[in-house]
C-alpha atoms as one frame of an Amber mdcrd trajectory, in Angstrom:
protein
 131.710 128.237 -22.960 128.405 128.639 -23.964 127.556 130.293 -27.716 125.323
 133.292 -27.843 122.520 134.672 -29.971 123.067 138.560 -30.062 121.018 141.405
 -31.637 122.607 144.962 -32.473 120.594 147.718 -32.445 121.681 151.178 -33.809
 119.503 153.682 -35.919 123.420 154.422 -37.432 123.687 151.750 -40.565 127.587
 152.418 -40.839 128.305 151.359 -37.030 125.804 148.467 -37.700 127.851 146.850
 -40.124 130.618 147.053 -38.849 129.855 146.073 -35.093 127.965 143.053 -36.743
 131.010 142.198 -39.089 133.138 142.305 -35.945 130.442 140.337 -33.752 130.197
 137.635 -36.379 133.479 135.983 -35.815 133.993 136.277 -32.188 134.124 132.694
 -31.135 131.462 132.426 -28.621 128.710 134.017 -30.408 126.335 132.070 -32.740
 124.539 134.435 -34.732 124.305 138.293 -34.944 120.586 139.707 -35.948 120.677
 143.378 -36.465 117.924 146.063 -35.786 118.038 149.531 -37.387 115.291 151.194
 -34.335 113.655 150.559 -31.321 110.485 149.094 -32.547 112.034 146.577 -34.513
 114.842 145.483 -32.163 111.420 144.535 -29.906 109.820 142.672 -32.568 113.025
 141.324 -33.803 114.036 139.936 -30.146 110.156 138.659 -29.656 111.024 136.352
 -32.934 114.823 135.603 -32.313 114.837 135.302 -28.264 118.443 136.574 -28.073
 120.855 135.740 -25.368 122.114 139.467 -25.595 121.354 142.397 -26.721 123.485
 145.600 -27.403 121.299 148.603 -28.002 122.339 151.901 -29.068 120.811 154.703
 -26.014 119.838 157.331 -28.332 117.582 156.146 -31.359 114.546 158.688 -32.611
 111.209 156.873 -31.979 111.379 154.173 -28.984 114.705 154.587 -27.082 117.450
 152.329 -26.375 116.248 153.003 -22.413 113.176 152.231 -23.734 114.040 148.922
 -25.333 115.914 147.984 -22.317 113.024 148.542 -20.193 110.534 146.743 -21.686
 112.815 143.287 -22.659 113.954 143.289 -18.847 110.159 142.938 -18.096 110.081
 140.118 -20.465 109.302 135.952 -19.781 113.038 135.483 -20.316 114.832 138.937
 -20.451 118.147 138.400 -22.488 121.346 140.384 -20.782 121.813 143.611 -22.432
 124.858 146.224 -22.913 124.518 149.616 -23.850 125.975 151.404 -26.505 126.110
 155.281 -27.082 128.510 158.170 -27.697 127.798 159.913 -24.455 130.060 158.590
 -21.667 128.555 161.146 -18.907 127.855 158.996 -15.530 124.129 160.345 -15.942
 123.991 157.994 -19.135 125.815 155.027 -17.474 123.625 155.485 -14.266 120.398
 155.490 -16.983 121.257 152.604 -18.232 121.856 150.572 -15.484 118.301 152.178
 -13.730 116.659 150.903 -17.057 117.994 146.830 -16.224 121.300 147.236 -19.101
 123.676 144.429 -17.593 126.941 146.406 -18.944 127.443 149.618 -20.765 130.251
 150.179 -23.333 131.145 153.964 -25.012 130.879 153.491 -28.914 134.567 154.260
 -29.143 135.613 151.558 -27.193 133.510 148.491 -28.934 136.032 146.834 -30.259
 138.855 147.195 -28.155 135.939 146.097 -24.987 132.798 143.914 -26.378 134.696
 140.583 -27.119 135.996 140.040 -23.487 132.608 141.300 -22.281 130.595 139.039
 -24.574 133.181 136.004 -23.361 132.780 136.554 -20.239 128.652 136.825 -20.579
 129.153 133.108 -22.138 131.243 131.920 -19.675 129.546 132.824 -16.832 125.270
 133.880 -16.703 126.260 136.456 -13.987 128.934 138.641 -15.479 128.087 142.282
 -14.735 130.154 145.051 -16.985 129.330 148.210 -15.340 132.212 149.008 -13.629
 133.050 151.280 -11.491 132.587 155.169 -12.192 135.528 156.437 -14.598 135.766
 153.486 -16.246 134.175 152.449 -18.893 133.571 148.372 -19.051
């Protein structure tokens, strides 16, 4: 199993410590950088190259679509899962249009992001979108 470089990204500071404090011990994951916006999650990933990224959807200034957009169009685009509160297909659908690999409802983070993330290190070709009316 392979060990990971993540970076979180959430504008909310509460769900970003505790999502990193949770990331932080998982076994397959090597470090956790965090980003409170957008525009620093891109210059944060341009510094750290991270293996994934998990990106809030909603953020005020550059969007998590946004940030998904323009890392997938990177040299080497990490994987990235979306976060956010709204479950609605239109957001899933969004996400996965913008290049997210997976997308997990905030609610469900930690019962859902450690078999994820284990699976992204065992295997470069996991995929967590699953099908409609679930929400892996």
């Amino acid at each position: 199993m392979n060990k990971l470089r993540l970076l979180l990204v959430d504008d909310n500071p509460r769900f970003l410590k505790a999502a990193r404090e949770l990331l932080a011990v998982l076994p397959c994951v090597e470090g956790v950088d965090c980003a409170a916006s957008g525009e620093e999650a891109l210059a944060q990933a341009g510094r750290s190259q991270p293996d994934l990224v998990l990106t809030d959807l909603t953020m005020p200034g550059i969007s998590g679509f946004e940030v998904i957009r323009r890392l997938r169009a990177s040299e080497s685009p990490p994987r990235i899962v979306a976060l956010t509160l709204h479950e609605g297909v239109e957001y899933r659908a969004a996400a996965q249009r913008s290049g997210a690999s997976s997308f997990v409802a905030k609610h469900e983070f930690a019962a859902l992001i450690p078999a994820l993330i284990a699976s992204f290190a065992g295997n470069s070709d996991a995929d967590g979108f699953a099908p409609e009316g679930s929400h892996a």
